[in-house]
PDB file of N, CA, C and O in Angstrom, chain B, residues numbered from 101:
ATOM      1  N   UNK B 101       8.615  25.016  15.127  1.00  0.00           N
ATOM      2  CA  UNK B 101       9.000  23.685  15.589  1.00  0.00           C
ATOM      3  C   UNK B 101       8.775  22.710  14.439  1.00  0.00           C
ATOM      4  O   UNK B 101       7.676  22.849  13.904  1.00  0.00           O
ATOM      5  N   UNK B 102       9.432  21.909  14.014  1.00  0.00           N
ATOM      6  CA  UNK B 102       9.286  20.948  13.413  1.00  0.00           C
ATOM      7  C   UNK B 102       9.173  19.705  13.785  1.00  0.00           C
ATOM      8  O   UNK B 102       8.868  19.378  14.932  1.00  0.00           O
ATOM      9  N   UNK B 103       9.445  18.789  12.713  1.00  0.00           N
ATOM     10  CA  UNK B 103       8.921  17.203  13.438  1.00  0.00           C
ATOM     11  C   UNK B 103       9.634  16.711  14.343  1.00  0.00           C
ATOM     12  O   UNK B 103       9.069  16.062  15.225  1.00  0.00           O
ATOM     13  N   UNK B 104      11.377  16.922  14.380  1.00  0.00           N
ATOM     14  CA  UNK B 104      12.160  16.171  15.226  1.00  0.00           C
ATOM     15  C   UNK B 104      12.136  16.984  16.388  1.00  0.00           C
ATOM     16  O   UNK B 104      12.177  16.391  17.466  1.00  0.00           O
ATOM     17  N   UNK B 105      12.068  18.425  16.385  1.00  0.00           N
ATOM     18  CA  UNK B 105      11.799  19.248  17.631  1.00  0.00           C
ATOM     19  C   UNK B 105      10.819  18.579  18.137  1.00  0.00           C
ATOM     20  O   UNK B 105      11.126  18.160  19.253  1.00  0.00           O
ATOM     21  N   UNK B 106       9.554  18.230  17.746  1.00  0.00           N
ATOM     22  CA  UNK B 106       8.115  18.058  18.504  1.00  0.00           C
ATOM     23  C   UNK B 106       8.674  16.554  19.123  1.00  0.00           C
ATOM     24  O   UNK B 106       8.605  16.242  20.312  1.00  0.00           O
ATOM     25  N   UNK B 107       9.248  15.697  18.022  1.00  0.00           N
ATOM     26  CA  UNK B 107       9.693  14.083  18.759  1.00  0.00           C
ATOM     27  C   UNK B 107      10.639  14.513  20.310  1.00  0.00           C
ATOM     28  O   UNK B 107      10.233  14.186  21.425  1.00  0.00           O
ATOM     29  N   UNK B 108      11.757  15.184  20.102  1.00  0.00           N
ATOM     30  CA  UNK B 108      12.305  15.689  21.005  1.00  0.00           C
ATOM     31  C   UNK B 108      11.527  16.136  22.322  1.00  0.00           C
ATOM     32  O   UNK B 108      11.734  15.575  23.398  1.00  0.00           O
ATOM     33  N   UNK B 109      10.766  17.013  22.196  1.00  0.00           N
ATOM     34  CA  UNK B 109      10.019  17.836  23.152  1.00  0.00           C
ATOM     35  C   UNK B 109       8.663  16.723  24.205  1.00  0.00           C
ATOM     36  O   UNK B 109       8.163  16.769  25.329  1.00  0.00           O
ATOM     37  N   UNK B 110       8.558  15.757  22.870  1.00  0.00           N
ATOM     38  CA  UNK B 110       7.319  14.318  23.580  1.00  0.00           C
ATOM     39  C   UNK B 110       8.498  13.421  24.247  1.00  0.00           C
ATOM     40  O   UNK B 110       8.403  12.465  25.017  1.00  0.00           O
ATOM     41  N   UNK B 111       8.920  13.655  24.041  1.00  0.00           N
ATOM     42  CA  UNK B 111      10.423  12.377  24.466  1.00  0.00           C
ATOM     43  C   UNK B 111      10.606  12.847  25.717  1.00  0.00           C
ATOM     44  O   UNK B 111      10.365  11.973  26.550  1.00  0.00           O
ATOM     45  N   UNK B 112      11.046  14.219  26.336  1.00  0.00           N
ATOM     46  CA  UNK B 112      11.533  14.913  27.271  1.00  0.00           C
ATOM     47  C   UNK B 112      10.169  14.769  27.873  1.00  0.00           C
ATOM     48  O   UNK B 112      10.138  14.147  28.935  1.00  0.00           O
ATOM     49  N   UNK B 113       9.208  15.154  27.472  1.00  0.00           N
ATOM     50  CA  UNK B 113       7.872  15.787  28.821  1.00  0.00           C
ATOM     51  C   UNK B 113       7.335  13.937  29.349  1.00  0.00           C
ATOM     52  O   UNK B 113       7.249  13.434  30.469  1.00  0.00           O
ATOM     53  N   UNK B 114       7.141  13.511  28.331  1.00  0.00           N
ATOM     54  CA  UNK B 114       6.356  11.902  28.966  1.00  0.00           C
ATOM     55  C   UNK B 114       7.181  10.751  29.089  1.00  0.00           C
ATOM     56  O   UNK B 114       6.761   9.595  29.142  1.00  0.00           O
ATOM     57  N   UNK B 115       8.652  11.194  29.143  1.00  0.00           N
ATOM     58  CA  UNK B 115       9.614  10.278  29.502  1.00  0.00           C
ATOM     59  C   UNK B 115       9.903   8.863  29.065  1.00  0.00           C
ATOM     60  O   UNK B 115       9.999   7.820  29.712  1.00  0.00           O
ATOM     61  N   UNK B 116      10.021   9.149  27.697  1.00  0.00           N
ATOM     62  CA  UNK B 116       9.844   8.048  26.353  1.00  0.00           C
ATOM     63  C   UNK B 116      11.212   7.859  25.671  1.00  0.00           C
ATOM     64  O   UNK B 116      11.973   8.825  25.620  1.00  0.00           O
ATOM     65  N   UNK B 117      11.627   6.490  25.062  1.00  0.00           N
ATOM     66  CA  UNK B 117      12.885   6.942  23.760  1.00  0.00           C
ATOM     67  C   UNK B 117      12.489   7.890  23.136  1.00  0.00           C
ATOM     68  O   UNK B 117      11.306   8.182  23.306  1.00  0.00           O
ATOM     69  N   UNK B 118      13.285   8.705  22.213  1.00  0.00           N
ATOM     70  CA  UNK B 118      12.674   9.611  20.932  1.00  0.00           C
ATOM     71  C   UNK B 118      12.396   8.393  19.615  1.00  0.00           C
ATOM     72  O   UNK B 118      11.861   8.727  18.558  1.00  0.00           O
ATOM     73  N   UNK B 119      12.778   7.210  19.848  1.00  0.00           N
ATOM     74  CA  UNK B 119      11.806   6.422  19.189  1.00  0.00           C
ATOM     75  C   UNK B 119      10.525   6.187  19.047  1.00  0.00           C
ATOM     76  O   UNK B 119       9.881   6.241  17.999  1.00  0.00           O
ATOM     77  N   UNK B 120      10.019   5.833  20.477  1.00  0.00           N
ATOM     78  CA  UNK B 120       8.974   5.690  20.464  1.00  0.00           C
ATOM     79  C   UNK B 120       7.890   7.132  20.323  1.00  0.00           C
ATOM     80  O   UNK B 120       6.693   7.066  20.047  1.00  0.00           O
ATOM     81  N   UNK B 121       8.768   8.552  20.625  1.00  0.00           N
ATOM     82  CA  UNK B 121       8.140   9.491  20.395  1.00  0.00           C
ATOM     83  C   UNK B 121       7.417  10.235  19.091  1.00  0.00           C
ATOM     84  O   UNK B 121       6.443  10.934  18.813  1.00  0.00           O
ATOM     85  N   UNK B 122       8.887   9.426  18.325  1.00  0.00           N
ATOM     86  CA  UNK B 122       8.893   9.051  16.638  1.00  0.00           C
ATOM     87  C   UNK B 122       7.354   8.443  16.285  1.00  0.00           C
ATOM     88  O   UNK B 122       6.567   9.098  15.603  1.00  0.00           O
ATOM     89  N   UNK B 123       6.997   7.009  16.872  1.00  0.00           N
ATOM     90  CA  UNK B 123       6.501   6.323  16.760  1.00  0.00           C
ATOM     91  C   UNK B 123       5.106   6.972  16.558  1.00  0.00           C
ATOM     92  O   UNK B 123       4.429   7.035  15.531  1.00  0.00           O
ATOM     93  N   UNK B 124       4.835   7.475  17.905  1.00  0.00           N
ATOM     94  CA  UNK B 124       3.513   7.874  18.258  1.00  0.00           C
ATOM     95  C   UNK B 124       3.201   9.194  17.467  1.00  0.00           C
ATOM     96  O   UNK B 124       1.990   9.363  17.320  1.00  0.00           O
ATOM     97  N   UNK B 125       4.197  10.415  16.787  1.00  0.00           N
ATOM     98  CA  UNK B 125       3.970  10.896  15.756  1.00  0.00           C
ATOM     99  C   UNK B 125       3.852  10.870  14.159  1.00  0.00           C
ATOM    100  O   UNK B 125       3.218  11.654  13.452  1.00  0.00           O
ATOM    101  N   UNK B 126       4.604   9.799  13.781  1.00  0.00           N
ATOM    102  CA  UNK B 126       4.002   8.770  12.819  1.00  0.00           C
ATOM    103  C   UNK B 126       2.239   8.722  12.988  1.00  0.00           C
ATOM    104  O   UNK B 126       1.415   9.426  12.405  1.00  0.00           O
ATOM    105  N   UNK B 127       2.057   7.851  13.794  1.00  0.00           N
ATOM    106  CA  UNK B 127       1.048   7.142  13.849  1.00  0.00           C
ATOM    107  C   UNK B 127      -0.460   7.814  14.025  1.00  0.00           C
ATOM    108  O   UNK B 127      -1.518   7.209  13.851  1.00  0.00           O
ATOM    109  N   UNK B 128      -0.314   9.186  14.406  1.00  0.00           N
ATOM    110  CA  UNK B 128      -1.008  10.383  14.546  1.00  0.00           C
ATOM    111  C   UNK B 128      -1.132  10.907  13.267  1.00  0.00           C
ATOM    112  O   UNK B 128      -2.138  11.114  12.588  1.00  0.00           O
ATOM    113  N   UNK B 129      -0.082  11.071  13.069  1.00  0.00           N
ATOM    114  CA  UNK B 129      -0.379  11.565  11.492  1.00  0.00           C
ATOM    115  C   UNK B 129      -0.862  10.706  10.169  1.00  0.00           C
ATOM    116  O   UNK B 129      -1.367  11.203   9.162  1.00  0.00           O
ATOM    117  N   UNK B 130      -0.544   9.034  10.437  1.00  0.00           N
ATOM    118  CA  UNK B 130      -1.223   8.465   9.763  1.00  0.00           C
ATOM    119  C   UNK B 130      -2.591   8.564   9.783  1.00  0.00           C
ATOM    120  O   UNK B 130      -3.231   8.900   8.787  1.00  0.00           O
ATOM    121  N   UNK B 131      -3.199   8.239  11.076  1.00  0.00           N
ATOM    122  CA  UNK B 131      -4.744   8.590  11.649  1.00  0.00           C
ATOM    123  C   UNK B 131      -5.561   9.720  11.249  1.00  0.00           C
ATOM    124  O   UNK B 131      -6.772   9.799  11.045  1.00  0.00           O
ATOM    125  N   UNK B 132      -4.730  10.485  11.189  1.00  0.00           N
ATOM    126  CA  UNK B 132      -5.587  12.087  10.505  1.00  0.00           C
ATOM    127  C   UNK B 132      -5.442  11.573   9.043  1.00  0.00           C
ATOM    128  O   UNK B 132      -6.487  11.636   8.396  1.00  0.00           O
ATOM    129  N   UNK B 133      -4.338  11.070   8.385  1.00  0.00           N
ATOM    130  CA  UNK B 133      -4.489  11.504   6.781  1.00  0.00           C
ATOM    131  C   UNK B 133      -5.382  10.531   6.565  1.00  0.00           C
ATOM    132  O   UNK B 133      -6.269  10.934   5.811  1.00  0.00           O
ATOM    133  N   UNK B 134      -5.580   9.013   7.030  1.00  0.00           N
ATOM    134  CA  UNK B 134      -6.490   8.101   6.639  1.00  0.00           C
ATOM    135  C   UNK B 134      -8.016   8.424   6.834  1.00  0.00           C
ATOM    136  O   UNK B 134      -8.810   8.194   5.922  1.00  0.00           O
ATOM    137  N   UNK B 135      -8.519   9.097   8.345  1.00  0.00           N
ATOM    138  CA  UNK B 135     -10.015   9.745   8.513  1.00  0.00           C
ATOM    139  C   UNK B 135     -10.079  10.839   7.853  1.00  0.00           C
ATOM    140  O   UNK B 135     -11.233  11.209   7.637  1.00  0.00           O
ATOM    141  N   UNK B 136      -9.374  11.405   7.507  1.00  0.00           N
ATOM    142  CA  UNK B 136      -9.687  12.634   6.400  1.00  0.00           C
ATOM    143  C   UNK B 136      -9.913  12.217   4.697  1.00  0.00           C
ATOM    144  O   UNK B 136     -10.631  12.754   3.853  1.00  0.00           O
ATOM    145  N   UNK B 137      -8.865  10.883   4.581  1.00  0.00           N
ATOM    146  CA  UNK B 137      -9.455  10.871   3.335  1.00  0.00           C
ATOM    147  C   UNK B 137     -10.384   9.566   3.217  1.00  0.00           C
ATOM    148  O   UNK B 137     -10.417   8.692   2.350  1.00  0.00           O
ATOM    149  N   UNK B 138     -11.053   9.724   4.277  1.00  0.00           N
ATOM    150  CA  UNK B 138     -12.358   8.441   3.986  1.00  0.00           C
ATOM    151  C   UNK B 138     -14.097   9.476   4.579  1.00  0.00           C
ATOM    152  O   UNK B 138     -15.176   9.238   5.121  1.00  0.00           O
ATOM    153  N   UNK B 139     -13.198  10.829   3.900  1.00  0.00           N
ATOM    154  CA  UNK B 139     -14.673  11.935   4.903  1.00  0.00           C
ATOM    155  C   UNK B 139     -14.762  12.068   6.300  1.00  0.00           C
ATOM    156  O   UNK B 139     -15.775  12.570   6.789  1.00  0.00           O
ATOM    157  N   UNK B 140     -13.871  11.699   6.976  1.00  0.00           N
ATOM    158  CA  UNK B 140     -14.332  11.802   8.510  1.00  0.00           C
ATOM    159  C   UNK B 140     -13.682  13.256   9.005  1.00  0.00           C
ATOM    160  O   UNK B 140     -13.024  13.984   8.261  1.00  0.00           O
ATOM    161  N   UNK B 141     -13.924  13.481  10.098  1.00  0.00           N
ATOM    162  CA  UNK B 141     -12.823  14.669  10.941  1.00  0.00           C
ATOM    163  C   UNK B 141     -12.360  14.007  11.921  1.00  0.00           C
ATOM    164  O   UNK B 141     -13.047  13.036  12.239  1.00  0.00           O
ATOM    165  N   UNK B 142     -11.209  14.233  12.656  1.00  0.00           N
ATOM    166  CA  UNK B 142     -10.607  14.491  14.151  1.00  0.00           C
ATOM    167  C   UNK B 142     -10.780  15.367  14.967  1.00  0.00           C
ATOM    168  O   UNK B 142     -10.383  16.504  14.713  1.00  0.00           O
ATOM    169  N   UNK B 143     -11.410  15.077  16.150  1.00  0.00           N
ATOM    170  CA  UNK B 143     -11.806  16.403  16.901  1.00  0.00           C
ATOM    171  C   UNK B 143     -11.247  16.112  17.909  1.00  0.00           C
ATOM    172  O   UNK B 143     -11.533  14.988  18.322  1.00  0.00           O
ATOM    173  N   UNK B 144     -10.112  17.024  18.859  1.00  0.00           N
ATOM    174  CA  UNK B 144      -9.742  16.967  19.650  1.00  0.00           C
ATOM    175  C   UNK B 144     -10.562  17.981  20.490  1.00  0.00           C
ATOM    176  O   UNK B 144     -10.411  19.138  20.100  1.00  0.00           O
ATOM    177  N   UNK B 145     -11.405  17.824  21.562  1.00  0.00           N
ATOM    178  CA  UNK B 145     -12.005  19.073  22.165  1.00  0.00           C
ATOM    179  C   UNK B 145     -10.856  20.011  22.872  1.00  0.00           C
ATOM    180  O   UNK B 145      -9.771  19.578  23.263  1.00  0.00           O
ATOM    181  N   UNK B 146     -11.281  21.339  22.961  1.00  0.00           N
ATOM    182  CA  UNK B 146     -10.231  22.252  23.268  1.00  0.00           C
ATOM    183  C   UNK B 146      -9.642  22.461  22.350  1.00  0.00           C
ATOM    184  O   UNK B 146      -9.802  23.518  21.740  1.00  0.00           O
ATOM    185  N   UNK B 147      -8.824  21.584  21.978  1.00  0.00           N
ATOM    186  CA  UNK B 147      -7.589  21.598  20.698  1.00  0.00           C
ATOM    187  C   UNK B 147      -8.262  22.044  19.529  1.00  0.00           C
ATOM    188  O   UNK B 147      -7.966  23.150  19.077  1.00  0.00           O
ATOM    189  N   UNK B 148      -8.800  21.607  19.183  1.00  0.00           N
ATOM    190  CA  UNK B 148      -9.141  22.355  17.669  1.00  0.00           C
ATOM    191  C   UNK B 148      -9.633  20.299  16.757  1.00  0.00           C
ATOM    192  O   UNK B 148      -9.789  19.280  17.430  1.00  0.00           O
ATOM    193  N   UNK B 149      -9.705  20.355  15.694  1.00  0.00           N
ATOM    194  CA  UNK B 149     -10.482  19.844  14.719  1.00  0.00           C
ATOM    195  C   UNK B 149     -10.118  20.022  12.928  1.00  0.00           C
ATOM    196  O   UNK B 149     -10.492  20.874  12.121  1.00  0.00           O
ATOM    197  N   UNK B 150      -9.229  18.803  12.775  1.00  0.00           N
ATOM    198  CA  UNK B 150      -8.977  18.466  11.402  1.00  0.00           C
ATOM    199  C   UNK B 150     -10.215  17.996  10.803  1.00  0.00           C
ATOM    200  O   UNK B 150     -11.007  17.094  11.073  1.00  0.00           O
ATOM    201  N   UNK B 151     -10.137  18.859   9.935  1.00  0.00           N
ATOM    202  CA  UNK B 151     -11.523  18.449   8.579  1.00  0.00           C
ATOM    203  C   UNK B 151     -11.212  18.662   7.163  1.00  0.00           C
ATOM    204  O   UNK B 151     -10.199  19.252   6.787  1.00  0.00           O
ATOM    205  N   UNK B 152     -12.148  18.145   6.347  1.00  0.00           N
ATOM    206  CA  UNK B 152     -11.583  18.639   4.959  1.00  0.00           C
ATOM    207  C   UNK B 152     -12.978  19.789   4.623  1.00  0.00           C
ATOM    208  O   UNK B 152     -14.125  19.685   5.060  1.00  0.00           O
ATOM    209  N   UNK B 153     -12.390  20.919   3.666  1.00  0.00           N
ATOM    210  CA  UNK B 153     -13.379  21.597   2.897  1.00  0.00           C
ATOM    211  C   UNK B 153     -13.561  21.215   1.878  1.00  0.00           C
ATOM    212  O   UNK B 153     -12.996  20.209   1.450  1.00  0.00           O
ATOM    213  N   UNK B 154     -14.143  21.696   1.412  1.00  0.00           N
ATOM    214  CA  UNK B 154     -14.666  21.981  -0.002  1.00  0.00           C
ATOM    215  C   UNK B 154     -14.751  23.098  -1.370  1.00  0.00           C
ATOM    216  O   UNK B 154     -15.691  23.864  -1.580  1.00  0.00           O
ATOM    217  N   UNK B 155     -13.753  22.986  -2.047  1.00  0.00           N
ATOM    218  CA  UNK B 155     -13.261  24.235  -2.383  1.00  0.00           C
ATOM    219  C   UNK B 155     -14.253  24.163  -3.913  1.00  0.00           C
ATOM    220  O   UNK B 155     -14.350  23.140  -4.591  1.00  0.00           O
ATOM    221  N   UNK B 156     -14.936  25.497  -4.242  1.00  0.00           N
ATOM    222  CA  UNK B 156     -15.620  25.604  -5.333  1.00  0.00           C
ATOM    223  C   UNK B 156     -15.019  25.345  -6.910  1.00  0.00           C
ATOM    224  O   UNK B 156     -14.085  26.112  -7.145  1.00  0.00           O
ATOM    225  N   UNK B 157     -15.248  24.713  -7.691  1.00  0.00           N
ATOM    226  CA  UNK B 157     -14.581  25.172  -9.143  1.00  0.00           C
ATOM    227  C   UNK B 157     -14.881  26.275  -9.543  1.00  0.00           C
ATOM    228  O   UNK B 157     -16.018  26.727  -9.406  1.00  0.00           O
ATOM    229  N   UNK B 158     -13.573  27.136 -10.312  1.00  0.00           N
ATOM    230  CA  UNK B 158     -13.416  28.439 -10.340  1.00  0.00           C
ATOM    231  C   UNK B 158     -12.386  28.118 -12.027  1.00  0.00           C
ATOM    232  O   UNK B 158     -11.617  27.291 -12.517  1.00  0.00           O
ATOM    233  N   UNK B 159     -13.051  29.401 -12.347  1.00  0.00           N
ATOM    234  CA  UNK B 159     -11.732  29.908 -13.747  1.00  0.00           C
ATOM    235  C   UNK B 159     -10.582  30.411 -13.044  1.00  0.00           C
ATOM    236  O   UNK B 159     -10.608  30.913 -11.920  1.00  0.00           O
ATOM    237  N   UNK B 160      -9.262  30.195 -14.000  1.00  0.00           N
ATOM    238  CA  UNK B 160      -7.814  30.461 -13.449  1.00  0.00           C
ATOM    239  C   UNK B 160      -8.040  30.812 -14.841  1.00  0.00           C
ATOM    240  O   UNK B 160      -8.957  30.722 -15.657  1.00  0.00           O
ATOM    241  N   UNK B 161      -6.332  31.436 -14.773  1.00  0.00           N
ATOM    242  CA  UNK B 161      -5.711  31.890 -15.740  1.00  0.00           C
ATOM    243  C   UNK B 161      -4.484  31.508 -15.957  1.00  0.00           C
ATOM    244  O   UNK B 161      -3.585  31.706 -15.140  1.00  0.00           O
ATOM    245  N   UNK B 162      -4.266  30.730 -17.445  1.00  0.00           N
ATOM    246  CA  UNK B 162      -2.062  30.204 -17.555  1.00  0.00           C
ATOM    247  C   UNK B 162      -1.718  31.806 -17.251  1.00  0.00           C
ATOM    248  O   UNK B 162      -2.079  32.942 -17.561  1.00  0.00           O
ATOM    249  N   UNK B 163      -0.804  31.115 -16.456  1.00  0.00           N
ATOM    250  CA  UNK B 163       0.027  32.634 -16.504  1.00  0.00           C
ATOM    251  C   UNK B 163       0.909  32.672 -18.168  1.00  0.00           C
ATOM    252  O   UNK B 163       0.634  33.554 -18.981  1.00  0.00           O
ATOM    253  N   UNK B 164       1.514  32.047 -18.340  1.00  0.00           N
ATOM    254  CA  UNK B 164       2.001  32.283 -19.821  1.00  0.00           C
ATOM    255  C   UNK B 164       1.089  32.806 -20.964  1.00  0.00           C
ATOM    256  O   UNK B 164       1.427  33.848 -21.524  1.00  0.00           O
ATOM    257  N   UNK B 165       0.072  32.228 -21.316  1.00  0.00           N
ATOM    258  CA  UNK B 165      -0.543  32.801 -22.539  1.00  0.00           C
ATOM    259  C   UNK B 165      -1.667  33.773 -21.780  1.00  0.00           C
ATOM    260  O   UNK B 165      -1.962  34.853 -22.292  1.00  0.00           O
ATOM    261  N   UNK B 166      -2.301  33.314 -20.485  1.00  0.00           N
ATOM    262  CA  UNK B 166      -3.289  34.381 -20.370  1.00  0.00           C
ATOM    263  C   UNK B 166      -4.684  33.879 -20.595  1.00  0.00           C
ATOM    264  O   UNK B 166      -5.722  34.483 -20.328  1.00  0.00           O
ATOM    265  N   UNK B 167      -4.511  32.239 -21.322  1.00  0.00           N
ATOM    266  CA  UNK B 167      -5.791  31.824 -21.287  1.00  0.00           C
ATOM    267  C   UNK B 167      -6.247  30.993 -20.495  1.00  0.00           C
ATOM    268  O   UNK B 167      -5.647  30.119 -19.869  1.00  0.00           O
ATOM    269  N   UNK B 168      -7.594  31.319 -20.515  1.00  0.00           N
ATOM    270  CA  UNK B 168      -8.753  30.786 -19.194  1.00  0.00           C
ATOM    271  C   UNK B 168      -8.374  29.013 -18.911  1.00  0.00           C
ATOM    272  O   UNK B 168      -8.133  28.178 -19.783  1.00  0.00           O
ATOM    273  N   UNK B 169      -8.417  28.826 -17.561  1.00  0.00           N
ATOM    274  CA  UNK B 169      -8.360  27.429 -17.884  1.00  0.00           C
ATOM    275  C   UNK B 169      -9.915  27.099 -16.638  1.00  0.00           C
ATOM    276  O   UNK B 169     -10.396  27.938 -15.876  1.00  0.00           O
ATOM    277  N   UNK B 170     -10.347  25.734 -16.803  1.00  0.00           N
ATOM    278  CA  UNK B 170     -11.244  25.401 -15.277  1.00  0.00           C
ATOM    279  C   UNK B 170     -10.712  24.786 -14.426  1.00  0.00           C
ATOM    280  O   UNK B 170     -10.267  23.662 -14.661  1.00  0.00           O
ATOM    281  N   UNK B 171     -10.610  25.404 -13.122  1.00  0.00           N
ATOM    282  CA  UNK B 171     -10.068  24.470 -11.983  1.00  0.00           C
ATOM    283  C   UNK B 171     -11.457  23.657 -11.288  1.00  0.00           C
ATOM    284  O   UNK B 171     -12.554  23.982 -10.836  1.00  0.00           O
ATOM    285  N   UNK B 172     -10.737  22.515 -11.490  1.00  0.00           N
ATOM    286  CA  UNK B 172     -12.415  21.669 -10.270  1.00  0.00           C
ATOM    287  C   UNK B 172     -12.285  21.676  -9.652  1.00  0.00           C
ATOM    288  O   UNK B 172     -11.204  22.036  -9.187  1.00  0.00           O
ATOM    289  N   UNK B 173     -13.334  21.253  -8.942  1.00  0.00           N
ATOM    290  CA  UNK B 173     -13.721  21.080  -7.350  1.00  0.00           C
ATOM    291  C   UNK B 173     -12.980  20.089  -6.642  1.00  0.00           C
ATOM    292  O   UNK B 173     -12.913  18.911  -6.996  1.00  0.00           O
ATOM    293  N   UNK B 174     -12.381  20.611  -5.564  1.00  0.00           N
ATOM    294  CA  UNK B 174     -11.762  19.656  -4.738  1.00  0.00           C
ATOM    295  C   UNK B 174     -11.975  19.910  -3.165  1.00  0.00           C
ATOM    296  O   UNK B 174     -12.645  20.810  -2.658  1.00  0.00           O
ATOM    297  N   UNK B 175     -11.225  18.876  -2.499  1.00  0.00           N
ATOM    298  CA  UNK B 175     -11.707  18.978  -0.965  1.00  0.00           C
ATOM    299  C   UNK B 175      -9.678  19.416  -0.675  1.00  0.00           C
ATOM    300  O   UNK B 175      -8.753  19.151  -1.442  1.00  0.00           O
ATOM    301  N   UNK B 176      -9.627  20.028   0.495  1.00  0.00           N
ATOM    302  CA  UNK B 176      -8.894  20.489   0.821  1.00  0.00           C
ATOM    303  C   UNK B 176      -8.846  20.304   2.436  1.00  0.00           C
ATOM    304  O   UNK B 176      -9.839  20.678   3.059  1.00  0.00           O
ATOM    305  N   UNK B 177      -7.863  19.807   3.076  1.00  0.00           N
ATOM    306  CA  UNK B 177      -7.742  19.540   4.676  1.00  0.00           C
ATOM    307  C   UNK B 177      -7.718  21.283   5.075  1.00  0.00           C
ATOM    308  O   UNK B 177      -7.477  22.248   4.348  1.00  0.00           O
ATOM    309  N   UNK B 178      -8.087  21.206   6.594  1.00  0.00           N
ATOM    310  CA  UNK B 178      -8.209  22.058   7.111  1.00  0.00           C
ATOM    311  C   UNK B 178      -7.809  21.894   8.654  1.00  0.00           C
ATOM    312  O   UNK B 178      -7.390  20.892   9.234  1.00  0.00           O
ATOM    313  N   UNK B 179      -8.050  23.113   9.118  1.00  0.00           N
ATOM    314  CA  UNK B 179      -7.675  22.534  10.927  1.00  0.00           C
ATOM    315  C   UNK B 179      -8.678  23.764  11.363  1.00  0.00           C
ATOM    316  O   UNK B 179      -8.265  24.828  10.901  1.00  0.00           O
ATOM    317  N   UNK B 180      -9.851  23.896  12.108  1.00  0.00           N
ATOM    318  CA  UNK B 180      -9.933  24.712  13.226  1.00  0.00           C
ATOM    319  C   UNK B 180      -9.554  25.055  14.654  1.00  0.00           C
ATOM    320  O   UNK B 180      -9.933  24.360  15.597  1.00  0.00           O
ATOM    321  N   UNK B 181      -9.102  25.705  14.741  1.00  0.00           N
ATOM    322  CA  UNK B 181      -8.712  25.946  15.774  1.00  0.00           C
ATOM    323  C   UNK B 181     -10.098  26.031  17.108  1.00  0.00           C
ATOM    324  O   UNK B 181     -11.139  26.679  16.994  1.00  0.00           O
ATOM    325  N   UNK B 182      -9.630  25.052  18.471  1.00  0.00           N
ATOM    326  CA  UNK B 182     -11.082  25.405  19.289  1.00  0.00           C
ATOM    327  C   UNK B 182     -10.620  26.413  20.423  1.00  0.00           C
ATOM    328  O   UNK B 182      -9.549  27.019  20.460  1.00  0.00           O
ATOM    329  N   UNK B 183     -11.625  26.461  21.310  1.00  0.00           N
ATOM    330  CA  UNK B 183     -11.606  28.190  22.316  1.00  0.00           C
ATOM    331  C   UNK B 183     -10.647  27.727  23.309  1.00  0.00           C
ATOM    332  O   UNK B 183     -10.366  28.744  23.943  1.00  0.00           O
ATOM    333  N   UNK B 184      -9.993  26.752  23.789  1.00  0.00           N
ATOM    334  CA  UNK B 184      -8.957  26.705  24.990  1.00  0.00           C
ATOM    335  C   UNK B 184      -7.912  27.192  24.050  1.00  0.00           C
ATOM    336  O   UNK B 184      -7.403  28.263  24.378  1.00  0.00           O
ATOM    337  N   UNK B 185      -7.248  26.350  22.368  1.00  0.00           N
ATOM    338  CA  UNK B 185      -6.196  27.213  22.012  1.00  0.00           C
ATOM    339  C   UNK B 185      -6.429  28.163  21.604  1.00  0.00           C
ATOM    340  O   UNK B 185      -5.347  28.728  21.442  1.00  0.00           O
ATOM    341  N   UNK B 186      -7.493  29.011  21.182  1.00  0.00           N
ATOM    342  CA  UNK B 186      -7.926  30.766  20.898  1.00  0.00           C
ATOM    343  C   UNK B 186      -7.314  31.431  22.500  1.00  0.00           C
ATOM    344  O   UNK B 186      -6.358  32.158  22.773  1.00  0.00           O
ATOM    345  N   UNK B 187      -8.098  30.951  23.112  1.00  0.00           N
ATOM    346  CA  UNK B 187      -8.022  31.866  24.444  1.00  0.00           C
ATOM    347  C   UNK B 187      -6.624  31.600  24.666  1.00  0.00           C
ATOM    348  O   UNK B 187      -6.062  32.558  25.197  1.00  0.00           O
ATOM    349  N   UNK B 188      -5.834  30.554  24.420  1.00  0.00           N
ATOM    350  CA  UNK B 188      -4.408  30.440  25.496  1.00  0.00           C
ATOM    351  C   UNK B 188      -3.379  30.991  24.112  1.00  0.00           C
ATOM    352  O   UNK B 188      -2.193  31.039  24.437  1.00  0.00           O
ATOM    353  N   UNK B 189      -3.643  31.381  22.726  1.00  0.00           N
ATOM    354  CA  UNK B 189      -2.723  31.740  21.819  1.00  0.00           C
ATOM    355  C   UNK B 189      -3.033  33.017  21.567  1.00  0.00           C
ATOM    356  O   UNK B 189      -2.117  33.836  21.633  1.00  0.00           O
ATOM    357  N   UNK B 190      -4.351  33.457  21.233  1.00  0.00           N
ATOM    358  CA  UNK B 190      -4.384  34.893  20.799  1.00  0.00           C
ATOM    359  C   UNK B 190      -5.299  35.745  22.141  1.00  0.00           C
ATOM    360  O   UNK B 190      -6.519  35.809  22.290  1.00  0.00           O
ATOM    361  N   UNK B 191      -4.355  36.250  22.875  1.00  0.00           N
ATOM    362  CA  UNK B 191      -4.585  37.104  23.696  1.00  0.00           C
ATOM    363  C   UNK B 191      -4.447  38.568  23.370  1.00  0.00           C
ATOM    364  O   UNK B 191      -3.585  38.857  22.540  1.00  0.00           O
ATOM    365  N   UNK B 192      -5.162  39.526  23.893  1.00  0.00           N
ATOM    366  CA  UNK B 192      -4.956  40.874  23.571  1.00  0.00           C
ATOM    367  C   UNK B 192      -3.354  41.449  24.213  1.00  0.00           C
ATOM    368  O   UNK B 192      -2.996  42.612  24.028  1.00  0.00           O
TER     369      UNK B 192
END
């Protein structure tokens, strides 16, 4: 599904323009990228939980010559997934 599918699909279930469905996915996604990059998380209970990690600095390699380079440390978004969508997505 993508973005205009998901606008589509909020439009149809809560009986909205697909403007305003527009709107309110915009505005969601602004909210996560702004608390994520001021350190915070989003926790939706059930749903799961946008956070950022923390990824170690590590040696790489150019792929062209083969020599070492250092990658730094950076933070990286994430999403966990919580136990209502475990249990209702990965079933045996």
């Amino acid at each position: 599904m993508n973005k205009q599918e998901l606008v589509k699909a909020l439009s149809c279930t809560l009986d909205i323009t697909e403007t305003d469905a527009n709107r309110f996915v915009d505005s969601f996604e602004h909210i996560v990228v702004n608390t994520l990059a001021r350190g915070g998380e989003v926790t939706l209970v059930g749903f799961g939980k946008f956070h950022c990690k923390k990824q170690r600095p590590r040696i790489g390699r150019n792929a062209q010559t083969g020599e070492p380079i250092a990658i730094p440390a950076k933070f990286l978004p994430a999403f966990s997934p919580g136990k209502q969508l475990k249990d209702s997505v990965c079933q045996p």
